[in-house]
N, C-alpha and C positions, 0 to 999 in steps of 0.2 A: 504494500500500500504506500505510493506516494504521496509524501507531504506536500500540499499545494504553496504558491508563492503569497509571502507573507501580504504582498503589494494586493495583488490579486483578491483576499481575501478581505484587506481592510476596506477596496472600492467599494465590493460588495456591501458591508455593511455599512458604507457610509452612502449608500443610494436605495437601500432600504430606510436607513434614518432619514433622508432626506426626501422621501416621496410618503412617508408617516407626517413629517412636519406639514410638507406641502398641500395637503388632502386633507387634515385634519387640525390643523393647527388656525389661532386668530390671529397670531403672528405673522403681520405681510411679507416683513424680512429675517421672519425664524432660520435658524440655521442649527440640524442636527449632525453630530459628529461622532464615530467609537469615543470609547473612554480610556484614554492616556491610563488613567490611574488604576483601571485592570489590571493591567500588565503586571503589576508585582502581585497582584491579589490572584488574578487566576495561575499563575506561575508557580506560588504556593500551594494552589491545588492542585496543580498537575506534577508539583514536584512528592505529595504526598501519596497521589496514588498511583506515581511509581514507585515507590516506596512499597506501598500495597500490594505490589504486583512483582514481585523480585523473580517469580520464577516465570512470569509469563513471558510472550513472546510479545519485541518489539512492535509486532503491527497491533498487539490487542492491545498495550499499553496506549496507543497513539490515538487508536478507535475510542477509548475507555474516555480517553483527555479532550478531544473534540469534543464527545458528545457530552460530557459535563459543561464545557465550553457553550454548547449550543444550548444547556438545560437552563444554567443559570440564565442564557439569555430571554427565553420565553419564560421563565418562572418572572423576572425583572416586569416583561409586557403581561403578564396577567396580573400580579400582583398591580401594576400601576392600574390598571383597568378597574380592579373588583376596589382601590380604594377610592378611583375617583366616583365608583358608581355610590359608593360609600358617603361621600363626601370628607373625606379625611383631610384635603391639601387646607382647610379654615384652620389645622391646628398646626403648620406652620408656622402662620403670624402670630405664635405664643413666644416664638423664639426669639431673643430682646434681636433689633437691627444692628446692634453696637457688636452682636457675636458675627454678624454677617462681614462688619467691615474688619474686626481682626484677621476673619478667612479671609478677605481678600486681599488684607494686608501679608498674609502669609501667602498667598500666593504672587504676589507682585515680586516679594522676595524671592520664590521659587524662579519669576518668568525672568529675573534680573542673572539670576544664577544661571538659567538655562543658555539663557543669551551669550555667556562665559562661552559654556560648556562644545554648546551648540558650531558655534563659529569658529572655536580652536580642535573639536573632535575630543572623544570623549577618553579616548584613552592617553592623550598627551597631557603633560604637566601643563596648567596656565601659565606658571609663571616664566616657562622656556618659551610659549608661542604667543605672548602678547601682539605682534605682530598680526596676528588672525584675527583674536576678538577685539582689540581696539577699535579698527575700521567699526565694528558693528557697533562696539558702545560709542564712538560718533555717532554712525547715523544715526541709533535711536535718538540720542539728545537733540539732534537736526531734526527728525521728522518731529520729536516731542514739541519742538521750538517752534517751529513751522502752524503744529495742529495752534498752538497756543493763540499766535501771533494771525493766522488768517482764518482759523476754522474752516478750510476748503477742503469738503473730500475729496475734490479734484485734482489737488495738489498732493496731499498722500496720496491717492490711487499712483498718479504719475510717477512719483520719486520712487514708489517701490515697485512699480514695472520699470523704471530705468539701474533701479539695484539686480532686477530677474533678467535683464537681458545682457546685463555687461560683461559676461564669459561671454556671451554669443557673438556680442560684437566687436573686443578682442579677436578671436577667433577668426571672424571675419576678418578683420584688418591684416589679419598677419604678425599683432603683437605677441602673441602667446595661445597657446593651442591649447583645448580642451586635455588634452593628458595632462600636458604640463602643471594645467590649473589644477586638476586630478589629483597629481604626484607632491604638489606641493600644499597637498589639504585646501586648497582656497572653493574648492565645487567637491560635493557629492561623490565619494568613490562607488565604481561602476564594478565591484572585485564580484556581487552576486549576479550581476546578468549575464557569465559563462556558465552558470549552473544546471544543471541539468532539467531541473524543474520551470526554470526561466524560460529555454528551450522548447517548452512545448506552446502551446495555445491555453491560456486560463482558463475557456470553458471544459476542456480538454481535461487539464488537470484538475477541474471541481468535480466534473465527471465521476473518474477517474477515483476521487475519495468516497464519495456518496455511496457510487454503487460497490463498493468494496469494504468499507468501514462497517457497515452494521453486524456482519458474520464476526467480525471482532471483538466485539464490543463486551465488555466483561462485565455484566449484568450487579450482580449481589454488589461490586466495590460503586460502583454507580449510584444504588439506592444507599450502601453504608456511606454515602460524601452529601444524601440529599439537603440532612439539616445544615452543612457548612455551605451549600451551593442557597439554600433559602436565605441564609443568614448572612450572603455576601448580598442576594437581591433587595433585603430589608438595605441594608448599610447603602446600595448605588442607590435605591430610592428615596434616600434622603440628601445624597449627594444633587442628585437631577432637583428634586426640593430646592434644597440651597442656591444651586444656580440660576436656576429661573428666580429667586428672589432675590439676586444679584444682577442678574440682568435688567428686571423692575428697579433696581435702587440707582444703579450708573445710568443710564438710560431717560429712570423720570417718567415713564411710563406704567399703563398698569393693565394687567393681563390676570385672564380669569387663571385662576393656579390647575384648579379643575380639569378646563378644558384644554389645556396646553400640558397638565401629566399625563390626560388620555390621549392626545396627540404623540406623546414618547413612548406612551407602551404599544400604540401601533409602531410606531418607529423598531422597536425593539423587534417583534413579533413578523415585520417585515425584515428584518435584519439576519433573522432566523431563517425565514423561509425563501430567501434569494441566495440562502448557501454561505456567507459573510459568518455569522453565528456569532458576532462580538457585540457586547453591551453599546448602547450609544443614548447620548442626552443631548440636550440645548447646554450646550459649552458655552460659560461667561465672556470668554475674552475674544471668542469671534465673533459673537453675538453685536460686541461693544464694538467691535471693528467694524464689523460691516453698517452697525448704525451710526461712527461715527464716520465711513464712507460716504456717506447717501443712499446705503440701502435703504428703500421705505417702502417696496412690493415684491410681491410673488415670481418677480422677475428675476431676484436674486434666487431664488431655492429651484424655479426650472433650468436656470442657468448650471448652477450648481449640480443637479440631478444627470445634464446632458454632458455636465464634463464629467462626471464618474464613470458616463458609458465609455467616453472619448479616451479618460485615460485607460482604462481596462488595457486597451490596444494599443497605444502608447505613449503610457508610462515609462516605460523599461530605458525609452530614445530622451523624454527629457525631461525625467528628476533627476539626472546624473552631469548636466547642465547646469543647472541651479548654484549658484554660488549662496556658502554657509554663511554670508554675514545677511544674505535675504531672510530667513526667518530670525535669526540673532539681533539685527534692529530692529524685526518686528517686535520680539519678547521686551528688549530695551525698552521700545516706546509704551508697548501695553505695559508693563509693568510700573515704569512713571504715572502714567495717565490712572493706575490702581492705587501708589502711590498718594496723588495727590487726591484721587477721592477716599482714601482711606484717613491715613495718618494724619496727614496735611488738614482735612477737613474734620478732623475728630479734636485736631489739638487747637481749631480754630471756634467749632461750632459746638464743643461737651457740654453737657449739662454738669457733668461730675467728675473730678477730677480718677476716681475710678475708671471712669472708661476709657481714658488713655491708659493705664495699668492691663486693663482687661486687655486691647489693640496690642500693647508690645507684647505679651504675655502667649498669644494664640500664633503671633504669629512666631517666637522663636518656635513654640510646640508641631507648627506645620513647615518650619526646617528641616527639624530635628527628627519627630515622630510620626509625622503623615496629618491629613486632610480630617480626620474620624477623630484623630485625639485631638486635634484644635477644637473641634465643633465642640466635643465632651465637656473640655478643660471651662472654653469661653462659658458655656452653656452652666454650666456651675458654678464659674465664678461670678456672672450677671446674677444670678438665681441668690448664689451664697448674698453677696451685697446687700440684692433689694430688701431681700428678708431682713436683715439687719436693721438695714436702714426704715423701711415700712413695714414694720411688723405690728399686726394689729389696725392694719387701715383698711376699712372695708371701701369699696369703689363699684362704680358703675353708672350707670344711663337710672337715675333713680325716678324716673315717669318722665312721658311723654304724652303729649297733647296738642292737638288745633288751637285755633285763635277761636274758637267755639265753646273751650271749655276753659283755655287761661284768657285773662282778658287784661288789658293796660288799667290803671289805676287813675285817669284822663277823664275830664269833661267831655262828655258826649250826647248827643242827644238821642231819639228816640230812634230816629230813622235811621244815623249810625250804628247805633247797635243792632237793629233789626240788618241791618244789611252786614254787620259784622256777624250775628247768627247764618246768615245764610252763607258769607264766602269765606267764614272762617275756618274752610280746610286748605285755603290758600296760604296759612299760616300753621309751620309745625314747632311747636315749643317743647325743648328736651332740657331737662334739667340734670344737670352733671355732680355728681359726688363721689369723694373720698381722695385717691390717686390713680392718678392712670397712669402704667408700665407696662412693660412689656406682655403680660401676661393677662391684662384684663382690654387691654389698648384694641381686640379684635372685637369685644362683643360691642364698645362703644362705634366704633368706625363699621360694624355690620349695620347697627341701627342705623346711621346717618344716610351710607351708601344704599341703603333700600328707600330713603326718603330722596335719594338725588338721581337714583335709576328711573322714578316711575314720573315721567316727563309726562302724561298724557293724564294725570287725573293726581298726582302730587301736588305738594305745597310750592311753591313759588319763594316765600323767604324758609326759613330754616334758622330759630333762633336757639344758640347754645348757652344754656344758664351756668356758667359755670362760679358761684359762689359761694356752691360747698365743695369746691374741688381745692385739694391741698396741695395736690403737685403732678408734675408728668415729669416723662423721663424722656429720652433722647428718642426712642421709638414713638412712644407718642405726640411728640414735635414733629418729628417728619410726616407722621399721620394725618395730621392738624393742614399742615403745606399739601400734601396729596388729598387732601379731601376740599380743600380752595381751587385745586385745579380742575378737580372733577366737576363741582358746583359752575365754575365756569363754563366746562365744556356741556354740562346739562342747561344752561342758560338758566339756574336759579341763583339765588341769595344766600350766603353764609355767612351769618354774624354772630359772632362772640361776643359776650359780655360778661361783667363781674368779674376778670381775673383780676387773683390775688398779686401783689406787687413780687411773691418770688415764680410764679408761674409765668408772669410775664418777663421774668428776668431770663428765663430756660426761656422760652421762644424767640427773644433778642439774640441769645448767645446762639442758636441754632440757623439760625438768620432767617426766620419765619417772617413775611412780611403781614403785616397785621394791615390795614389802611384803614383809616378812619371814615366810617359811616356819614355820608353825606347829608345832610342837614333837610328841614322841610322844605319845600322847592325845588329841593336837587331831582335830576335823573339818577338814580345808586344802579351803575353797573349791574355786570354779573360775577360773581368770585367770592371773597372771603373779607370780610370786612369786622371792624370792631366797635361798639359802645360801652364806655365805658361803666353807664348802669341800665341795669335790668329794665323798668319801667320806661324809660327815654327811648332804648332800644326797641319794645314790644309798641308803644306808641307810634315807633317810625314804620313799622312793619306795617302797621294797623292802617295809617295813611298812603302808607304805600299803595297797598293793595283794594282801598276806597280810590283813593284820586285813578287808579289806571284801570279801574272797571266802571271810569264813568261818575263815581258817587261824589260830589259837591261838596267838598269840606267848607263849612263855615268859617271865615276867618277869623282867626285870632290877632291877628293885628289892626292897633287904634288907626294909624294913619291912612290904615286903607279905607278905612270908614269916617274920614274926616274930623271925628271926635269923639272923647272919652266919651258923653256921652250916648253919640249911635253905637259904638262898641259894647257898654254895658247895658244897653234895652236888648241886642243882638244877646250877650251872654244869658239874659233873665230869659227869653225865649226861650231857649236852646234847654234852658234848665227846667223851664215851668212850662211853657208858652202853650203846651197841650191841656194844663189842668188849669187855665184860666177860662174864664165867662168865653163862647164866641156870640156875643148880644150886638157887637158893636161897642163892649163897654173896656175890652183888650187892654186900649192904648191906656184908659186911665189906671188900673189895675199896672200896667207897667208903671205910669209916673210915680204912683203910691208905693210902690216897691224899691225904685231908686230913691224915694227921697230919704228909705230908712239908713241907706251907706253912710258912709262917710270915709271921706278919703284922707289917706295918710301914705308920706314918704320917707320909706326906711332907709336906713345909712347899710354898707356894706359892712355884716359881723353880727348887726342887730339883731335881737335874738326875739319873738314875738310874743312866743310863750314858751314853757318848759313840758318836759313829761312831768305829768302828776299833779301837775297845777290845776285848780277848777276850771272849767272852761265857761268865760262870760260872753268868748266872741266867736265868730267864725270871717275869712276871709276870701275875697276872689282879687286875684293878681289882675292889673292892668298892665302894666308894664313890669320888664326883669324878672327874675325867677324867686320863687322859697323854696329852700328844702328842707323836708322831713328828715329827721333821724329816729330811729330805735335803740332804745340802750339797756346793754344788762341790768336784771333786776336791782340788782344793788348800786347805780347811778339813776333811776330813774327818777328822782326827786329834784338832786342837783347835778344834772348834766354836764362832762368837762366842756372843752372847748371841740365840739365835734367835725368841724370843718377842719383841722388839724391832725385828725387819727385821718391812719389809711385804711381805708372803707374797703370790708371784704375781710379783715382778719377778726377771725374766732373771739368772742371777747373784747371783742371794741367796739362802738359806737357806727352803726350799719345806715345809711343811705337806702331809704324804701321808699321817697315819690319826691318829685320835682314836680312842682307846680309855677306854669305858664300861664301866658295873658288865659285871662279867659278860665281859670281853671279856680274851683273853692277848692279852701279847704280847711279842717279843724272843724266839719257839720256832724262826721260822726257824733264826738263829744257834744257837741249843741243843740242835738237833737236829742239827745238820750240824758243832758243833763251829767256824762260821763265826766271824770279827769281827763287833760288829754292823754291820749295813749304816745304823740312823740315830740316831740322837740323841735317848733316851726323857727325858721331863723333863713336872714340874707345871707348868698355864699360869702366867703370873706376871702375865697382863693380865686386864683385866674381859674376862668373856664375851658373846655376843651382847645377851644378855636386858641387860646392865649390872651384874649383880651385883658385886660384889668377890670374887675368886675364893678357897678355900677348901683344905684341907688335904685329900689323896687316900689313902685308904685301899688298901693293896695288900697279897694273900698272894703271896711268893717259894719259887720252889723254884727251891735250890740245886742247880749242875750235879753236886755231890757226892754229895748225898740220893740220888738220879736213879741216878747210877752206882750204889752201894749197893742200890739198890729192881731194879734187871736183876739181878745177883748173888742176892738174896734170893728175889725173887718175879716170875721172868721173863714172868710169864702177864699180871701185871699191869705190867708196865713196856711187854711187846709193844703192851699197850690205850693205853696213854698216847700210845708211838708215832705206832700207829696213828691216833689219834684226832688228834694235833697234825700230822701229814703229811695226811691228807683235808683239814687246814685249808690247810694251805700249797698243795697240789693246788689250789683255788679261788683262792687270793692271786696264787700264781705264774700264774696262766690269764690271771688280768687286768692283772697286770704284764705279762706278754709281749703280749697283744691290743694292749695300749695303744701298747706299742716298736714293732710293725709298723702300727699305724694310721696 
């Protein structure tokens, strides 16, 4: 039984993987390949069960090692198949991204090594043939410098088609001859194509094994290697894992995991059955090459598919051509370019000084001990850390809801809200708690990505509460950016609000772009935007989605209505206007109603009233803003200076409603005769935009007026009522939603 040619054998399975990716992948320019990292692993099997076989004959050893070769490889394509039907590839992204970029930081170290290796030949000392590999670690640093400086795939394609053809055209010229170049290690030695096996025709020689190898084949040591041939298939399927989430992370793209491992166990399964029989995956670093070429369609893998046929026939004529510093700058360059998305951006963009520890750590481990005990090592030391570090924090998506069932803490009128019942599934409100890591970071980002897939009957904004979230980690920042892009590219709204000042500190340092949420008026894009409180944010969303279906917001601004006056008859409408007489008697029923205000102008700082204090007044803002605070039980009396604490941490004095032109407030308490429950007072800091904050115009009605105005003119004190309880009916809906969420 003849052993077929090794060349021959690897085409095969690299045009089974590559007509698996092409047919069933979502990948335009997926590219499947053998796996490099076999080699030592099957090598060891076949070195054990000759071992097993000491007295048998050569061809049934040969037969015996093949067909474990070909077993493992369809054990690999069934196993990816029954997990992706499973849905297994969601427990992946439990894996922190911080252990992905150590892998790839130990392999960058590997492709820099190889680039040595590769370009001086493996069995020469480097330090006698520096003359070999220098050339290549130039170019890589040229082609590195090159990518950097023009981002032209046009320009790397060029440079390394003019590094594949410079034996040729030596050659041509008469400088030096393809032996020469041969003899002197600079191109490919040609010592296997007198071989015998070479010699024949590869279909010839696949023949040739197929139908001769099965009589050989030594059954019982085959079924005794089945558990170590299963248990190298679990280990490549989380290799193939790996890489495709390394692919998504260099790249910046996003790919269903699912349907791209069932695209590799067809790969696999074809790779088997075109006679090839060697394991193959979506390999990271051609992946990254080809898309940092301009690969972007299916042109690249039919391309690909038709040179596998092309080289079958010859190969033999010119990979022995090929001068060794063409793939030695390639490793060069990939390995910089992994470089700097690893190390480079881990020591630039950490959340934790841990995770550069973790980075150097995996990657000495994938010099030294292979690809499996990096993944191990990282994977435990991420794991050991977090534990440490958040032990005892519970996390998660702690409720979600429409804009139907949360609602803004805003003046609104009747019609508003009736039209905010009806489109408020154009609003989805998730509220975020505990810490998000690597470990819980999936079931938060599954919720979102199901709210930013369903384009055709989804929400439009997408509000993220996060004011009980304590922290995230480096996984979960990149998360945060990947689900801005996606929001984007779904044409909806993603706004965050209530981060805590160290949450926002981890998404600075990861260079997360946050952009500030566009004001009323504005058009607010599509993407990933930020409000700094809850209520302002829910309010923006809420007009949003009235003014762009049509619905008439009443204006809250005086000058647009020429004066204080038309503005606050405008606000007593909006609040009463439905539970007044329609006799014709309206208008005076408004005069009698403004005459009870009285207007007053607060300094910035001033503080209106306190929590706990009785409540004699209540308020509607004409101009400038007030803000509520809540504060722990044991400040609720005498309040610090709450515009000074950072709003959002545990134990400090919390920011729960901004009140604008147009808006009351403190009627809770004034209707119920309650204390107040918070702390009304002018900001006394810059505002978002930066301004320096400004003096707020407010009309008061006195708890005494009020009495007097029942007594008087009960018909109109019932409107008032009425009008300021419908409002609390909304407040208190969403106060209580939130206590049971």
């Amino acid at each position: 039984m003849m052993v077929p040619n090794g060349t021959s054998v690897w085409l095969l399975s690299q045009l089974g993987a590559q007509l698996g990716t092409l047919f069933f992948s979502d990948m335009q320019n997926g590219i499947c390949c053998p796996m490099l990292e076999m080699i030592p692993i099957l090598h060891a099997v076949h070195l054990t069960i000759s071992k097993k076989m000491t007295h048998k004959s050569p061809p049934e050893v040969q037969a015996t090692c093949v067909a474990s070769c070909f077993l493992c490889t369809a054990s690999i394509g069934m196993l990816l198949l029954l997990g992706t039907r499973l849905g297994l590839a969601k427990y992946l992204r439990a894996v922190p991204l911080i252990v992905l970029k150590g892998a790839l930081f130990g392999v960058a170290i590997f492709l820099i090594s190889s680039c040595l290796h590769v370009s001086a030949g493996l069995a020469i000392p480097l330090v006698e043939t520096w003359r070999h590999w220098m050339p290549a670690v130039l170019l890589g640093l040229l082609l590195f410098a090159l990518d950097e400086a023009v981002h032209s795939p046009v320009a790397i394609a060029l440079s390394l088609l003019a590094i594949g053809i410079a034996p040729s055209a030596l050659d041509a010229l008469g400088i030096r001859t393809i032996a020469e170049l041969q003899q002197e290690t600079w191109v490919f030695q040609s010592s296997a194509a007198s071989s015998a096996a070479d010699s024949e025709a590869w279909y010839s020689q696949m023949w040739d094994l197929y139908s001769s190898c099965w009589q050989y084949i030594h059954w019982p040591v085959l079924l005794e290697m089945m558990p170590t041939v299963l248990g190298i298939a679990a280990s490549a399927s989380l290799l193939m894992l790996m890489d495709l989430k390394a692919v998504e992370l260099l790249t910046e793209r996003e790919f269903s995991l699912d349907k791209e491992l069932r695209s590799i166990g067809f790969s696999n399964l074809l790779s088997a059955l075109l006679g090839g029989g060697w394991p193959c995956y979506i390999l990271c670093s051609l992946n990254v090459t080809c898309y940092r070429l301009g690969g972007r369609s299916k042109f690249v893998g039919t391309c690909l598919s038709l040179g596998a046929i092309l080289c079958l026939f010859v190969a033999s004529k010119l990979l022995y051509r090929l001068p060794r510093v063409l793939p030695g700058s390639l490793f060069m360059w990939l390995g910089l370019v992994f470089v700097k998305e690893t190390i480079v951006d881990i020591c630039s963009k950490h959340t934790h000084k841990s995770d550069v520890f973790i980075v150097g750590v995996m990657a000495l481990v994938v010099k030294f001990y292979g690809f499996n005990n990096a993944l191990l090592v990282g994977t435990l030391l991420a794991m050991s850390f977090f534990t440490v570090r958040y032990s005892g924090s519970q996390v998660g998506v702690r409720t979600s809801g429409d804009a139907r069932f949360y609602r803004a803490i805003c003046t609104r009128d009747f019609t508003e809200h009736s039209a905010l019942e009806e489109l408020g599934h154009l609003i989805e409100v998730v509220h975020i708690s505990g810490f998000l890591m690597f470990a819980s970071t999936p079931a938060f980002t599954d919720a979102v990505r199901e709210l930013l897939a369903d384009s055709a009957h989804g929400p439009e904004w997408i509000l993220l509460n996060c004011q009980n979230l304590q922290g995230l980690d480096y996984s979960a920042a990149l998360e945060l950016a990947t689900l801005g892009r996606k929001a984007a590219e779904s044409q909806k709204r993603l706004v965050i609000t209530e981060l805590q000042s160290s949450v926002q500190e981890v998404l600075q340092q990861a260079r997360v772009e946050l952009k500030e949420l566009p004001g009323p008026g504005s058009s607010v894009p599509y993407g990933l935007f930020y409000q700094s409180h809850y209520q302002s944010a829910l309010q923006r969303c809420e007009n949003g989605v009235l003014s762009r279906l049509g619905q008439r917001l009443p204006s809250k601004s005086q000058p647009t209505l020429g004066s204080e006056q038309a503005f606050m008859r405008e606000v007593l409408m909006r609040y009463f206007g439905d539970f007044l007489p329609k006799d014709g008697l309206q208008d005076k029923a408004l005069d009698r109603a403004m005459g009870l205000f009285e207007k007053k102008v607060l300094e910035p700082g001033t503080v209106l009233w306190n929590a706990g204090e009785e409540c004699t007044k209540c308020a509607c803002v004409v101009e400038g803003t007030l803000h509520a605070y809540a504060h722990p039980s044991r400040k609720r009396t005498k309040p610090s200076s709450p515009q000074r604490k950072v709003l959002g941490d545990l134990g400090k004095d919390r920011l729960v409603a901004i009140a604008g032109p147009g808006d009351f407030i403190g009627f809770l308490a004034f209707v119920n005769t309650f204390p107040y429950e918070h702390t009304a007072l002018v900001p006394a800091t810059q505002g978002e935009d930066g301004e320096e904050p400004e003096s707020t115009s407010i009309l008061v009605l006195q708890r005494s007026r009020y009495e007097e105005l029942l007594l008087a003119d009960p018909a109109l004190g019932q409107a008032l009522v009425r009008g300021f309880l419908r409002q609390i009916s909304y407040e208190w809906r969403e106060l209580s939603r939130l206590s049971v969420s």
